[in-house]
C-alpha positions as CSV (number, residue, x, y, z in Angstrom):
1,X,-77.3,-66.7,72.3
2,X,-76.5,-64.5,69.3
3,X,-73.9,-61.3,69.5
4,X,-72.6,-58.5,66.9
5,X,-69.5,-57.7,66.6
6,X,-67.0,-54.6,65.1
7,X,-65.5,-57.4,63.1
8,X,-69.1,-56.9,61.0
9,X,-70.4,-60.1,61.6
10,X,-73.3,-61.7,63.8
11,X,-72.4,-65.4,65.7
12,X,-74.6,-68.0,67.2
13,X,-73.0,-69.2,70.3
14,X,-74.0,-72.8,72.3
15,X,-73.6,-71.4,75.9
16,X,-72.8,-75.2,77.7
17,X,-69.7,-75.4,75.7
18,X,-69.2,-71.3,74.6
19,X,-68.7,-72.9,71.4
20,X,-69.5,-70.8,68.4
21,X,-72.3,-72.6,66.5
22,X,-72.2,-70.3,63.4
23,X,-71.4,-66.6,61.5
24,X,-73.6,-64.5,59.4
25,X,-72.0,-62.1,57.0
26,X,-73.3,-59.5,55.0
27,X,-72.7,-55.9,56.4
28,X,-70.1,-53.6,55.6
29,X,-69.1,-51.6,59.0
30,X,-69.6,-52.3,62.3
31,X,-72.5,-54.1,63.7
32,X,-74.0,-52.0,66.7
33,X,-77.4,-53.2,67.7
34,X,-79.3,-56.7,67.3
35,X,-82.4,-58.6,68.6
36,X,-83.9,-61.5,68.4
37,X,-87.9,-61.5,68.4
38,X,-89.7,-63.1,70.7
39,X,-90.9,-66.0,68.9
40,X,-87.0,-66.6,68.1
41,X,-88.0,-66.8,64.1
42,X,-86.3,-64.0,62.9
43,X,-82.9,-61.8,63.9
44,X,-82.4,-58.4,63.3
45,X,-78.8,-56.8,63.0
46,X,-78.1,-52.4,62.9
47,X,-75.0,-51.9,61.6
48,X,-73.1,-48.1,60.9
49,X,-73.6,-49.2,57.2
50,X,-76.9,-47.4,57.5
51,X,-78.7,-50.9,56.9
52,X,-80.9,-53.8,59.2
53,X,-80.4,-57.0,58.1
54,X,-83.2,-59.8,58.6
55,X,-81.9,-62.9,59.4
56,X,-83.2,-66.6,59.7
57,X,-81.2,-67.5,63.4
58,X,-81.6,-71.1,62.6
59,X,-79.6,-71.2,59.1
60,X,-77.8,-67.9,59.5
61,X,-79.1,-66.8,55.8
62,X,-80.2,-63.1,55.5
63,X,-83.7,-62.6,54.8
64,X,-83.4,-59.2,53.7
65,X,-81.6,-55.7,53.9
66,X,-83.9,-52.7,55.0
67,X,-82.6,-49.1,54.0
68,X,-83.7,-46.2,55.4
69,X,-81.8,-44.4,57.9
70,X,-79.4,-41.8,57.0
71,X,-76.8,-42.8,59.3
72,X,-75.6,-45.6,61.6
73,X,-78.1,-47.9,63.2
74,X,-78.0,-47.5,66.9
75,X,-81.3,-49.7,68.4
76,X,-83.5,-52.4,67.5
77,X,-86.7,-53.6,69.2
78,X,-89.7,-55.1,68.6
79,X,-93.0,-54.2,69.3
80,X,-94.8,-55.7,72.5
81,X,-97.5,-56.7,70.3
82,X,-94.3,-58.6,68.1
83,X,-95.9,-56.7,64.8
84,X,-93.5,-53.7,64.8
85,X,-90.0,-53.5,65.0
86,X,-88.6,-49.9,65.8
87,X,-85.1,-48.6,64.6
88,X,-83.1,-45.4,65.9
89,X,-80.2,-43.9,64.0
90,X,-77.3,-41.4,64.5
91,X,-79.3,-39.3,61.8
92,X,-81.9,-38.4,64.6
93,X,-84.9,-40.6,63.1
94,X,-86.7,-43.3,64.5
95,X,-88.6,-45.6,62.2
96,X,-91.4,-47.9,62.9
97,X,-91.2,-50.8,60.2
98,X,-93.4,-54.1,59.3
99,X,-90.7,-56.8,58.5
100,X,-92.8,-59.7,59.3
């Protein structure tokens, strides 16, 4: 199981022992939204930085930092088809992106 965090990082946790199994730093304010897609190969972090970061869960390295919004970074979620992921913002916008 993966959570964000005000502390402006993302954490791996191992549930049996509610152990924390790793952190991934990178943004600069608060983290607010964050999924996981559904084949579990990448995770996606919103953050009030303005930014989504992609991660790789498995080695906790970011993939890559996707700018657009204007504002914080309120949702995340993927497509049903797993092709999309969708963003929403404070700045009233939401944006359909191809990350995969």
């Amino acid at each position: 199981i993966y959570s964000c965090s005000h502390d402006t990082t993302t954490r791996k946790w191992e549930i049996a022992r509610g152990a924390c199994r790793g952190t991934m730093e990178g943004h600069t304010a608060n983290i607010l939204s964050i999924a996981l897609t559904s084949s579990g190969e990448f995770l996606f972090t919103g953050s009030q930085d303005k930014t989504i970061r992609k991660w790789d869960p498995h080695s906790g390295n970011c993939l890559a930092v996707m700018r657009g919004h204007l504002n914080e970074v309120y949702e995340i979620i993927e497509s049903s088809s797993g092709r999309w992921l969708f963003s929403s913002s404070r700045d009233g916008n939401l944006k359909k992106w191809n990350p995969f």
